[in-house]
C-alpha positions as CSV (number, residue, x, y, z in Angstrom):
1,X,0.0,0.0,0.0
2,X,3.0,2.5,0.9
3,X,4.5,1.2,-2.5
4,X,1.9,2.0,-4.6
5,X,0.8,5.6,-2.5
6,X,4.7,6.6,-3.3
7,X,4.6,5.3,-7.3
8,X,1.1,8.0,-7.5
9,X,2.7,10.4,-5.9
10,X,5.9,9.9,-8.5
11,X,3.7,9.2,-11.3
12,X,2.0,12.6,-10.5
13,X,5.3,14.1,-10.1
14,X,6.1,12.9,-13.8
15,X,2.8,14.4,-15.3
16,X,3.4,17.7,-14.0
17,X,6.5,18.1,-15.1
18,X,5.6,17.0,-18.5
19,X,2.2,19.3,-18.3
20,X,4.5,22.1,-17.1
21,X,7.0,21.8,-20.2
22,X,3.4,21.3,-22.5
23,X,2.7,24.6,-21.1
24,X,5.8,26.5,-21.9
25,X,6.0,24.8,-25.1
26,X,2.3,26.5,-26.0
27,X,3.8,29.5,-24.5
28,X,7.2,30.4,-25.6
29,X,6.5,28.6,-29.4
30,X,3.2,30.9,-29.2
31,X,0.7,28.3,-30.3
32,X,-2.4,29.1,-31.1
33,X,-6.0,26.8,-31.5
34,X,-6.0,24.5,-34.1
35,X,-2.0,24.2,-33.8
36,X,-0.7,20.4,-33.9
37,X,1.7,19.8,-31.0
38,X,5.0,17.6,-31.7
39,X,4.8,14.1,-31.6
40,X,4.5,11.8,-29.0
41,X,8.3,10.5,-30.2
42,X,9.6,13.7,-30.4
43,X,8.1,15.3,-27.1
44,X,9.9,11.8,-25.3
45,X,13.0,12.5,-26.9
46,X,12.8,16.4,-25.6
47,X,11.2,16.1,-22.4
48,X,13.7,13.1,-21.3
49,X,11.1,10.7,-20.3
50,X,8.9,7.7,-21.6
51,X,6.1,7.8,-24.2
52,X,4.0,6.3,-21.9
53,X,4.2,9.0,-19.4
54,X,3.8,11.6,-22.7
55,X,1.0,9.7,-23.8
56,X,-0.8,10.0,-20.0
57,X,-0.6,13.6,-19.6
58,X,-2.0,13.7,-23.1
59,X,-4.9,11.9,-22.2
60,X,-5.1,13.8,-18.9
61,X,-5.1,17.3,-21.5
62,X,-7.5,15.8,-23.3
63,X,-9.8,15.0,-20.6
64,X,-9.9,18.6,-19.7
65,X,-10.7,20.3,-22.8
66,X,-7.2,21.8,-23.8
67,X,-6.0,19.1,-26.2
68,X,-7.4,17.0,-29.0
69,X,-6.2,13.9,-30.7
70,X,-7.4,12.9,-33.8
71,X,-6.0,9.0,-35.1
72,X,-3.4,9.1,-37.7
73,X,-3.1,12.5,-37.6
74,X,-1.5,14.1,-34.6
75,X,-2.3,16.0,-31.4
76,X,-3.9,19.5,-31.5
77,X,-4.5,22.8,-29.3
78,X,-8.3,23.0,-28.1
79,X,-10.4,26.3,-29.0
80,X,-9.3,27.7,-26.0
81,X,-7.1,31.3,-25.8
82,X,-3.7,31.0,-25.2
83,X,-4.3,33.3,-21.7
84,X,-7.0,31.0,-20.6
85,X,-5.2,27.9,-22.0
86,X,-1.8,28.6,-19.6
87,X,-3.9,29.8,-16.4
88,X,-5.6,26.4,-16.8
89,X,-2.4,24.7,-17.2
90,X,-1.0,26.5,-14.4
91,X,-3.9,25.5,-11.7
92,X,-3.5,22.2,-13.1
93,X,0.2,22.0,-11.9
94,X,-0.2,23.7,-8.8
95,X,-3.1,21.9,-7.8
96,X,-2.5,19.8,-4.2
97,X,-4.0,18.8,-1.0
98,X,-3.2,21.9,0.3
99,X,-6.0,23.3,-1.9
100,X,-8.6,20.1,-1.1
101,X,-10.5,21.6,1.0
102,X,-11.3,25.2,-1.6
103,X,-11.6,22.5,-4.4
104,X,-14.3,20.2,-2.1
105,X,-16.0,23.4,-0.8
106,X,-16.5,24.5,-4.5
107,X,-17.9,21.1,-5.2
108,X,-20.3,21.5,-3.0
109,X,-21.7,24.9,-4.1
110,X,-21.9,23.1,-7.7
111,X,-23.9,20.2,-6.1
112,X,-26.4,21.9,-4.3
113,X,-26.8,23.7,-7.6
114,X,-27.4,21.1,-9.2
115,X,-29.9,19.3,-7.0
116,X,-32.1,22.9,-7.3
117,X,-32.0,22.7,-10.8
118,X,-32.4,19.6,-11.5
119,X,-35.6,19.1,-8.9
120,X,-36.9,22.3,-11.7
121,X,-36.1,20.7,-14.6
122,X,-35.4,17.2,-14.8
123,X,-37.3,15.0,-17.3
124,X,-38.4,11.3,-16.9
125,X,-35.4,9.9,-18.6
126,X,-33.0,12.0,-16.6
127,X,-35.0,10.3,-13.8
128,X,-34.5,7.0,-15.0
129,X,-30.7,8.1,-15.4
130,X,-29.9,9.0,-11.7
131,X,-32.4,5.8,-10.5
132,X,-30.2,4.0,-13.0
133,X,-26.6,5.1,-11.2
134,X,-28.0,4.8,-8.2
135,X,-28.9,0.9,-8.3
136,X,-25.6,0.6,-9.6
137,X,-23.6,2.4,-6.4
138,X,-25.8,0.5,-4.2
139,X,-25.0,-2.8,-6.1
140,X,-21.2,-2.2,-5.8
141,X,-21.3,-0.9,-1.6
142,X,-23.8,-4.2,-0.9
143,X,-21.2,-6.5,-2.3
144,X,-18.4,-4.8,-0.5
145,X,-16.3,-3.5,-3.6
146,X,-15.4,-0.3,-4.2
147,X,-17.9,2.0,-5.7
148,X,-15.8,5.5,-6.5
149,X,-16.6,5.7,-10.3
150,X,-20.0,4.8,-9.2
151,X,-20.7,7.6,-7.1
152,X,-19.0,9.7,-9.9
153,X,-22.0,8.7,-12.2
154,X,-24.6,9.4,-9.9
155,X,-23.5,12.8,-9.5
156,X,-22.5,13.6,-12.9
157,X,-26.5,12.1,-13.7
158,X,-27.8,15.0,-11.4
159,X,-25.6,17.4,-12.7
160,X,-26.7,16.3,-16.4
161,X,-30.5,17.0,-15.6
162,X,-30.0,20.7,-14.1
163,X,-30.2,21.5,-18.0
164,X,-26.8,23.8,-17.1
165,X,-23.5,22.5,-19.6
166,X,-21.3,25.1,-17.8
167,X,-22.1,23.8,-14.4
168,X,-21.9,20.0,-16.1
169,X,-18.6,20.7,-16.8
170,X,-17.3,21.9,-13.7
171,X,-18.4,19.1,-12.3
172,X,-16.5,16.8,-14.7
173,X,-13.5,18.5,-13.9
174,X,-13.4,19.3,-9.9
175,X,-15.4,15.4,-9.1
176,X,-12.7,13.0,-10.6
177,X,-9.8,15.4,-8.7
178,X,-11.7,14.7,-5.1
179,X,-12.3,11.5,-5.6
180,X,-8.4,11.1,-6.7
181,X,-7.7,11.7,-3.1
182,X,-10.6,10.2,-1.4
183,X,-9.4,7.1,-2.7
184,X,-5.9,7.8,-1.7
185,X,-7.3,7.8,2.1
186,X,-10.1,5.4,2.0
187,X,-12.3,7.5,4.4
188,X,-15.5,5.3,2.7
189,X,-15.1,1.7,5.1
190,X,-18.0,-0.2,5.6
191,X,-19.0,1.5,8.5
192,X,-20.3,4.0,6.3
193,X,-22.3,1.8,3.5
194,X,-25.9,2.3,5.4
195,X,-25.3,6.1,5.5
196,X,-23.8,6.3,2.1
197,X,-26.9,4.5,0.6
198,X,-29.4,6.4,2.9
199,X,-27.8,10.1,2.0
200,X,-28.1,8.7,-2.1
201,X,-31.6,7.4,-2.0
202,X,-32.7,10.7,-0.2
203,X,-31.1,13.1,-2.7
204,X,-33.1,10.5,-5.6
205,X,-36.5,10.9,-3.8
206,X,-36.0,14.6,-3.5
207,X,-35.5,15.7,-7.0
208,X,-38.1,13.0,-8.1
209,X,-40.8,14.5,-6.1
210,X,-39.2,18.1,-7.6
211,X,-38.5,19.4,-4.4
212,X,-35.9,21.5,-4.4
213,X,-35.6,23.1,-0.7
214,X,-35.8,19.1,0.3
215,X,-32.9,18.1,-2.3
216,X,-30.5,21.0,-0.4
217,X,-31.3,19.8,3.0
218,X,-30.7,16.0,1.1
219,X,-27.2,17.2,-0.3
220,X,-26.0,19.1,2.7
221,X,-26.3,16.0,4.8
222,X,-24.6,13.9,2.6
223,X,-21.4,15.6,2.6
224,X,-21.6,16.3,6.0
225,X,-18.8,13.9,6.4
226,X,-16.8,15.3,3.4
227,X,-16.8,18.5,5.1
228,X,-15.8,17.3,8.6
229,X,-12.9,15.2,6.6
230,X,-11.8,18.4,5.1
231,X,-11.6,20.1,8.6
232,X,-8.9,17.4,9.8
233,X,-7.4,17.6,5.8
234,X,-3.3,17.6,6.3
């Protein structure tokens, strides 16, 4: 376990160094939108390290909207300005645990904001969507596995029927991050698999029934324990 907490922490060392040289790269070489980055070969050969770690951070770029790889053809700057394109590269890099608890707190603004919205404006199939994720997380914490990517889907099925892409987004982009360290400190054990169920099904039953003041009281309680975590956060 203290192996493989000491090869993420390296492997995440790795990626931001290789994020942080993407960066200057876009900067110093002035790239615009549309502008194909050097190969994965080349940017190995440059960076001094493996094209498996290029390819990663690649993926990781692409995840998040700045980068864009098309087969056969090469690697390409996202429609994004080159000032907005190095400030997100730059809270990428600097982003830590010392930072968890702005990153959760922001989180939880978003999901609040989503279960209001999406108690206004969810349709039946969004309905059958969150129902859907939710028999799935429940599935996963009754057999005793791990259900992180789970959980992810639920919320990201709420977030998908407030009707709002911005706030869709954000949520795509801040979740995964928390989660990154949540699993890193496995403060889910079983103890918590009533609760965690409970706290679900009651955000469900709130925006079914389209009430939102009951789907904020729902969502507060269920990071109740997220937000005592972040307290104690070293």
């Amino acid at each position: 376990m203290e192996l493989d907490k000491f090869n993420n922490a390296e492997n995440n060392e790795i990626q931001n160094v290789i994020i942080s040289k993407i960066r200057d790269l876009i900067k110093y070489k002035n790239l615009e939108p549309g502008d194909k980055l050097p190969s994965e070969r080349i940017l190995s050969e440059k960076f001094g390290v493996s094209r498996r770690n290029i390819s990663e951070a690649i993926e990781k770029l692409e995840f998040y909207g700045l980068l864009k790889s098309i087969a056969h053809t090469g690697t390409f700057i996202a429609d994004i300005g080159q000032t907005a394109m190095i400030g997100i590269l730059d809270d990428m890099i600097t982003l830590d645990h010392q930072n968890f608890k702005s990153l959760v707190e922001t989180r939880i603004m978003l999901e609040i904001k989503t279960a209001i919205l999406a108690s206004k404006r969810r349709s039946d199939k969004d309905l059958e969507n969150i129902e859907q994720a939710l028999t799935n997380f429940k599935l996963k914490l009754l057999k005793g596995e791990e259900a992180t990517q789970e959980d992810l889907l639920f919320h990201l099925a709420i977030a998908k029927a407030s009707r709002n892409g911005t706030i869709n987004e954000m949520m795509l982009r801040i979740t995964p991050k928390i989660l990154r360290v949540l699993d890193e400190t496995k403060i889910c054990d079983e103890d918590h698999v009533k609760s965690e169920i409970k706290n679900h099904e009651a955000i469900f039953e709130a925006i079914k029934m389209q009430d939102s003041k009951l789907a904020i009281e729902a969502m507060e309680h269920h990071f109740k324990v997220l937000v005592e975590f972040c307290n104690n956060f070293d």
